[in-house]
Structures are given as C-alpha cells and as structure tokens.
N, C-alpha and C positions, 0 to 999 in steps of 0.2 A: 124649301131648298134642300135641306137634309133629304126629304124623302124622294124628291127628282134625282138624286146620286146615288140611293141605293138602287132603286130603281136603274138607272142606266148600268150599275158593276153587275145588277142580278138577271138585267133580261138577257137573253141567248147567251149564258152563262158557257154551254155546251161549246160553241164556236170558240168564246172568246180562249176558252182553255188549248182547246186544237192550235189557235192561232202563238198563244204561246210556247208551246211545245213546240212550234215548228220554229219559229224564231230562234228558240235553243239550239233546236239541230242545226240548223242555218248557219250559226255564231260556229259550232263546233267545226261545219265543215270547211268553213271558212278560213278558222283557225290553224284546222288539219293541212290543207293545202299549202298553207302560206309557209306553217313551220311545224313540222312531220316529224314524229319520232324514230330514229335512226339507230340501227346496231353498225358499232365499226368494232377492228381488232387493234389493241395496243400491244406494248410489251414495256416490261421495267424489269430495273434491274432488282437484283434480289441479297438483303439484306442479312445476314447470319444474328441472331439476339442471342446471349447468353453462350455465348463459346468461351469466355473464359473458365465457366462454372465446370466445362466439362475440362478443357485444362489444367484447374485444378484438380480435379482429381483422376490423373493421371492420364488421361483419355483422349486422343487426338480426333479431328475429324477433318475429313477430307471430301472434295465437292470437286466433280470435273468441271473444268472452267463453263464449257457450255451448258452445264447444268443454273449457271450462275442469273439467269435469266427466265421469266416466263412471260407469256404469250397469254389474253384472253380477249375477252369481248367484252364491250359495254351496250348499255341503251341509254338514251338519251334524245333531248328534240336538237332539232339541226341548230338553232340556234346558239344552242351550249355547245356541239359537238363538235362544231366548227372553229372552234377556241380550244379547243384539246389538241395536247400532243403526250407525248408520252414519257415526256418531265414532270407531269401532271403527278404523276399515280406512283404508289408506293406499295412496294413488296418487301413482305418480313418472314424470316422463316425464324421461329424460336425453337430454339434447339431444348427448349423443357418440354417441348411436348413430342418429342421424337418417340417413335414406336418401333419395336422388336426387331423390324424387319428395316430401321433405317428409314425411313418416311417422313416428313416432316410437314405439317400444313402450311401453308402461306396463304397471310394475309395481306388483300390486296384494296389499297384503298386511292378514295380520288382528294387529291387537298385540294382544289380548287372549287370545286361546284359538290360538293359531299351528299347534299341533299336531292339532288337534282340527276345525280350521272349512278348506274346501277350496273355493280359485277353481274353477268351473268355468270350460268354454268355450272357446274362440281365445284368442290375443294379443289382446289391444284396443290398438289404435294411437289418438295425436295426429293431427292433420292440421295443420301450420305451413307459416306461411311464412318461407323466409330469402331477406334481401337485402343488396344495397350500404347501408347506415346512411349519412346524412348531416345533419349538425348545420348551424344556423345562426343567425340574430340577427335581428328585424325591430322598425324603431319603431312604435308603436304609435298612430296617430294618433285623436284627438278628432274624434268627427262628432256631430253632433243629428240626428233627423225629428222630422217633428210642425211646426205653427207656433204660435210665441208669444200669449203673448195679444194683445190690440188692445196697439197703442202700447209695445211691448217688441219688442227683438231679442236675438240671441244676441252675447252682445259677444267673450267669449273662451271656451277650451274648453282645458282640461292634465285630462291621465292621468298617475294616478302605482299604481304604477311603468307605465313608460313604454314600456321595452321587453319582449320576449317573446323568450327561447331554446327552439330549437326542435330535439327529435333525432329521427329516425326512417326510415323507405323513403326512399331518394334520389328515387324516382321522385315520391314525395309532395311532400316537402320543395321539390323545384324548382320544382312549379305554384305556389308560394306566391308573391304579387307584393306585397301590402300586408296589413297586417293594422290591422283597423278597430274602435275600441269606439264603439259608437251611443247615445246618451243620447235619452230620449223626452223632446223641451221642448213639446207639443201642450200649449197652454193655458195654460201657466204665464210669469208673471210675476215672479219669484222666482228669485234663483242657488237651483242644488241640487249635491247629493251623491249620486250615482247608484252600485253596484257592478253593475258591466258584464260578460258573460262576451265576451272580442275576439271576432272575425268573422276570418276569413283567407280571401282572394279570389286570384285568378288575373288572367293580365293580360287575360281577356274579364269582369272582374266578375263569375265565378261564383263562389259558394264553394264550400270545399275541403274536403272531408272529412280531418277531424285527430283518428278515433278511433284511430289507428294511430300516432299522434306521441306525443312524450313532451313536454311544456311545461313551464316555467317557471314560469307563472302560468295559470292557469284563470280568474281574475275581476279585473279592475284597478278605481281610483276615480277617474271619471270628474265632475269638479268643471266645472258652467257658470255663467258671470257674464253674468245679462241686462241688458242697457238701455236706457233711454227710446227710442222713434222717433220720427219730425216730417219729414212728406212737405212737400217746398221744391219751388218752380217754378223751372228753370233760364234762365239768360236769356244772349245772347250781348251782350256791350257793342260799342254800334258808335258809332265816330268821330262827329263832328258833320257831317263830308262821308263821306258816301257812295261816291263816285266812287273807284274804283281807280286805275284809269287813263285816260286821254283818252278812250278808245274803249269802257270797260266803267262798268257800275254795276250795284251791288246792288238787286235789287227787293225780295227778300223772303228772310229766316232764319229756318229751323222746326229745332226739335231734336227726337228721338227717342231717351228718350220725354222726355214735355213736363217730369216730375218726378222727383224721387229720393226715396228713404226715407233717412236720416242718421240716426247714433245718438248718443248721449253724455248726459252728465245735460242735468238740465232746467234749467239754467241758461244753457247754453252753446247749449244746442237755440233757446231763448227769444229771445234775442239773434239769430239765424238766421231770414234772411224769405224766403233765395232763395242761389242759387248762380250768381255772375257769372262769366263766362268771357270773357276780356279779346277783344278785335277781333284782337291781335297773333298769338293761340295758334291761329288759324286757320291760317296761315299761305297767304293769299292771294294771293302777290307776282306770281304767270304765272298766277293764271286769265284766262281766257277764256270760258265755256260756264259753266253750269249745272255745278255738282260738289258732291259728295258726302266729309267728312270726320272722322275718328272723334277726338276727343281722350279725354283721361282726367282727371278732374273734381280726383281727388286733391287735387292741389296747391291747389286753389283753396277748399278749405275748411279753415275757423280750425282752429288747434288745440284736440283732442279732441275731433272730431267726424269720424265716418266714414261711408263708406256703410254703410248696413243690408241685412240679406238678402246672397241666392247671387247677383242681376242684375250685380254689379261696380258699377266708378268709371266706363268708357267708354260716353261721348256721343254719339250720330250725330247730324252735324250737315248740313243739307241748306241750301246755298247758289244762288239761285237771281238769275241776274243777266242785265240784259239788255245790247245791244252797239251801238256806235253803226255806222250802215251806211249805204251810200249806193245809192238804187234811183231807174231811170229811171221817167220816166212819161210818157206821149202825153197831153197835155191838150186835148178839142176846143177848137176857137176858141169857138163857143158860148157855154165858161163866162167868158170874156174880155168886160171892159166897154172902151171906148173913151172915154176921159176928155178934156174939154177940147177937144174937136171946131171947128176952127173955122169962124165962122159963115158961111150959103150953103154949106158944104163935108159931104158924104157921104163915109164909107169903108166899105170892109166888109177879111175877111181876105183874103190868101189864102194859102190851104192848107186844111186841114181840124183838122191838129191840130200843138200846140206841142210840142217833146221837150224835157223839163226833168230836170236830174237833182237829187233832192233826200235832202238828209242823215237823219239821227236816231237813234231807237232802234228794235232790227227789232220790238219789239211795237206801237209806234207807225205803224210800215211797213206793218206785216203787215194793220192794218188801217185803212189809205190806200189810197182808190181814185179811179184818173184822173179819173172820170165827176163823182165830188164834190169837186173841188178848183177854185178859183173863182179870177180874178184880174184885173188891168186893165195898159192901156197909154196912154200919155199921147200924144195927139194936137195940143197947143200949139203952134203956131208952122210948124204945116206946109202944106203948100201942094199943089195938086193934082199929083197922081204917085205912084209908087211908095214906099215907106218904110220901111225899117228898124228896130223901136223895140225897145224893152226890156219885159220881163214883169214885173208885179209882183205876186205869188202871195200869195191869205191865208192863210196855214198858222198851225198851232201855237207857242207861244214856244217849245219843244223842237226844231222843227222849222227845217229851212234849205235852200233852194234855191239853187241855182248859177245863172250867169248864164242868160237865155233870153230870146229875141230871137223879135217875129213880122215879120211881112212883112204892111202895113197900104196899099192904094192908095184915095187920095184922090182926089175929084171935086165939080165943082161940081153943086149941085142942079138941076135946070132951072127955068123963070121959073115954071112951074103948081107944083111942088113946094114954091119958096121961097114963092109967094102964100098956100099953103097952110100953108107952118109962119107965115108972117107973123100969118094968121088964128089 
C-alpha cells in the first residue's frame, strides 16, 4: 500500500507541479478581481505636539489656518478601502523636530486598519513660523461714527471690559499703539448697547493685522448716552468804556465761529440763550494793533452743560482796534476864511499853505485829506502890516489840532475900491 502512494505522488511528478502552480495563479487571479488593490486620496487634519515647550521659552508659533490640514494618498484592497474616510487617519506635526527654515515633518497614520492601509509618498512637511513671543495690555477706548440725529449728541461712551491682553509675534505686538471699539450712532437718538469687535491701530492710524495674536477678548459692550443739543450765539462782554488806553480803542469784536452746539438736558439747555465771555478773559492789558486770541469757553458755561460734537470749547476771537496818532498836514490858505476884517482894510495870506499837526484815530486820519479841511483866522483889531494870527480848523469832535499860526498882511483899500464896497 505504502509503495502504490509513493508511486502515484512520484509518477509525472513534472505535471503534477505545473498543475499546482497554476491553481495558485488561478486563486490569485481570482482573488485580484474580486478585491483589487486601490490607491485613493485623504486629508486630516493636523495636530501641533509640543507647543507649549516652545512657549515656554519665549517663542511663539504661527500656522496659516490652511496650512492646518494635509492631503495624501493611501493603498490599500477595496475591501478595507471602502471603510475609510478620513476620520480614519491622524496627522502630527512635532514641533521638536522643526528645522532652521520652519519645516516640520508630519506624521500620518491610519487607526483603524494600521497593518493593512499604507501612506504613500514623501514626508509632507508643516511650514511655521517661530518667533520672539511678546505679551501686553492695552485700554480699550470708546469711539462713535455716524452722526446723531437732529438735536442729540453723544454725551458719554464706557467699554466694559475695558481692557484687551494681548500675546503673540513681537514684531506684531509693538506696531500696536491704541486699540479702539467704534459704535455706529448715524441717526440715532437714543443711548444704546452695541457688541463691538476692537480695532488695533498703529501709531500712523493704520490697522494691524491680529490674525496671528492671541486676545483676551474678541468683542467688548460698548454702552453710548446721547443728549439734547441747542446751538447758542457767543458774545464777548465789553466794558461800558471801550477805550484801553489813552492811545487805543476797540472798534470792532468778531468770534470764530459765531456759535457753539452745548449738550445737556432740556431743562438746563432751555435756560441758555448764549455763551458770555467776560471783557477780562481776553486779556488785553499791551495791545496795540489789531490781534487775534484763542480762549476756551469751558469755564463759562452753567453747570451740566458741555460743548457738543468733535469742534471743542476754543473760541478765536478777533480784536480789531484803532490807535490814536498824530499826522501833519499842509493846508492851502484857500480853504482859510478871514474873519472880522476891519473896515477900509484888505488882507490876503502869505504863503501858500498852513503846516498843522493834528491828533486822532489813524482810521479817522487815513481818511483826512489837506485839500478838504477848512478853517478861519480872526482879523479884529489889526491894522495895516504884517500879522501873525492863529488857525482855527473845523475838524471832527474826535479830532484835535495843535497850535498853527498863518502869516496875514493887512492894507488899506484904495478910495475907488472903498466907494465901491460903500455902493
């Protein structure tokens, strides 16, 4: 028996191996068709290890969000492959093996079929940055746009919370100069309750890109209290004398601008007709000339009431004053009458014209002219000859002339002359 079964494994030995080996391939091919090895693409998301290690020692890192994610391929037969998704797979990027140039390796693995499912591909790297980390603190200030409605302003403005801490790039972190929450009051009448996301600006007013910072707070509540307006005319109070000094006076006080906007209730508004600014707060004592000066209204309004609006409390106040002077004048004899002539007796001048110096104010001066100023000299009592007399000039009540003397000669008429004034 034994030897009938070697006999039948050992005869045509040749065949019977061929017949095996095809039977194998047979199984394989069979296998192959039914469930076929398959490349597909996943993606996961991507894990940061060890970021604190570099936070401590002082070093921040930063990762664009879309870098947050890689993309690769696996292989695998259909049968596993078909069970995959891409909650499967896990990516890590340890930030202890970061290289010079910011690079990071990621490891990408499969939890589910580990043995079975194979990364293809390179290394897939991170691209990070690391830097200096620097933390800080800024207040948070209360701004509006927009304007109110008619007849309301913005009275007060509080953020709570108030401040903003801030960590991230140093390089970031120092362009920071203010950081602002803006409330929109266009139209409104009405306190509100606004959540604000802050602003953070630099010291030229631009803003700062802070997708790379770590904050504190992302939205603060920004609470505004409007109230009433009431546009007032400003007025400067002036003395009942004008006059500065001997030599100056006030002509004319203009403010810029003529009026103000005040805020506060309508009670206190209501009672308000104007905004007086004393003669004192000018502060006057040496001018001389036409001047120009700024005060700040502040102090001179009632309590609970402010200025309204971004213009401020400062007044320009334009002072315009004329000066007393003294200018000569040639006055022909012409405009001179001779009074008092006595009778039979002729005179005439001589010279041509009188030099008189006369006082006043230079706009009063300025426009005085020799040719129109008129006056007389008293001829009483004099006798033929030469004479010396006194001017007496019509000027203005403003006006004042110094003394001034013409040179007058006297003559008797001849006898056809006097028959003729007789007639």
């Amino acid at each position: 028996m034994k030897d009938k079964l070697i006999k039948f494994l050992t005869n045509n030995i040749g065949l019977k191996i061929l017949a095996l080996i095809l039977a194998v391939i047979l199984w394989t091919v069979v296998v192959s068709v039914d469930n076929p090895v398959e490349k597909r693409n996943f993606t996961a998301a991507i894990t940061l290890e060890n970021q604190d290690t570099l936070s401590s020692q002082g070093k921040y890192v930063s990762v664009a969000d879309s870098s947050l994610s890689v993309n690769f391929k696996v292989r695998a037969k259909r049968s596993i492959m078909d069970r995959l998704s891409n909650s499967d797979f896990i990516a890590t990027a340890d930030l202890a093996y970061i290289d010079e140039d910011g690079n990071v390796p990621i490891r990408i693995s499969c939890t589910s079929y580990p043995s079975t499912v194979f990364i293809l591909g390179a290394t897939h790297y991170l691209k990070v940055e690391v830097g200096e980390k620097r933390a800080n603190k800024f207040v948070i200030k209360g701004e509006t746009s927009g304007e109110p409605a008619e007849g309301y302003d913005v009275d007060d403005i509080s953020v709570e919370p108030n401040v903003v801490s801030v960590e991230g790039p140093e390089n970031v972190v120092s362009k920071i100069a203010s950081v602002v929450a803006i409330a929109d009051v266009d139209g409104l009448g009405a306190n509100i309750n606004e959540n604000v996301v802050p602003k953070f600006y630099d010291k030229k007013g631009k803003e700062v890109n802070t997708t790379k910072l770590r904050l504190s707070v992302t939205t603060v509540k920004v609470r505004v209290t409007m109230a009433s307006v009431k546009k007032v005319p400003i007025e400067v109070h002036l003395p009942e004398k004008s006059i500065l000094d001997g030599d100056v006076d006030i002509q004319e006080i203009t403010t810029d601008p003529k009026e103000l906007s005040v805020r506060g209730n309508a009670r206190d508004l209501n009672k308000l007709s104007k905004i007086s600014i004393p003669f004192s707060a000018l502060n006057l004592n040496d001018i001389t000339k036409d001047t120009t000066t700024t005060v700040d209204v502040t102090s001179f309004l009632p309590e609970g009431v402010s200025i309204a609006g971004t213009r401020g409390a400062k007044v320009e106040i334009y002072i315009d004053v004329r000066t007393i002077e003294e200018r000569h004048f040639a006055i022909p004899v012409e405009n001179l009458n001779i009074q008092n002539l006595p009778e039979g007796m002729k005179a005439e001048f001589k010279g041509k014209t009188v030099s008189v110096t006369i006082k006043g104010y230079d706009d009063q001066l300025n426009s005085l002219s020799a040719d129109e100023i008129t006056g007389s000299v008293d001829a009483s009592g004099l006798t033929a000859g030469k004479h010396k007399v006194d001017v007496v000039l019509n000027l203005d009540d403003d006006l004042s002339a110094g003394s001034a003397t013409a040179v007058i000669v006297l003559s008797e008429n001849e006898p056809d002359q006097q028959e003729d004034n007789n007639e």
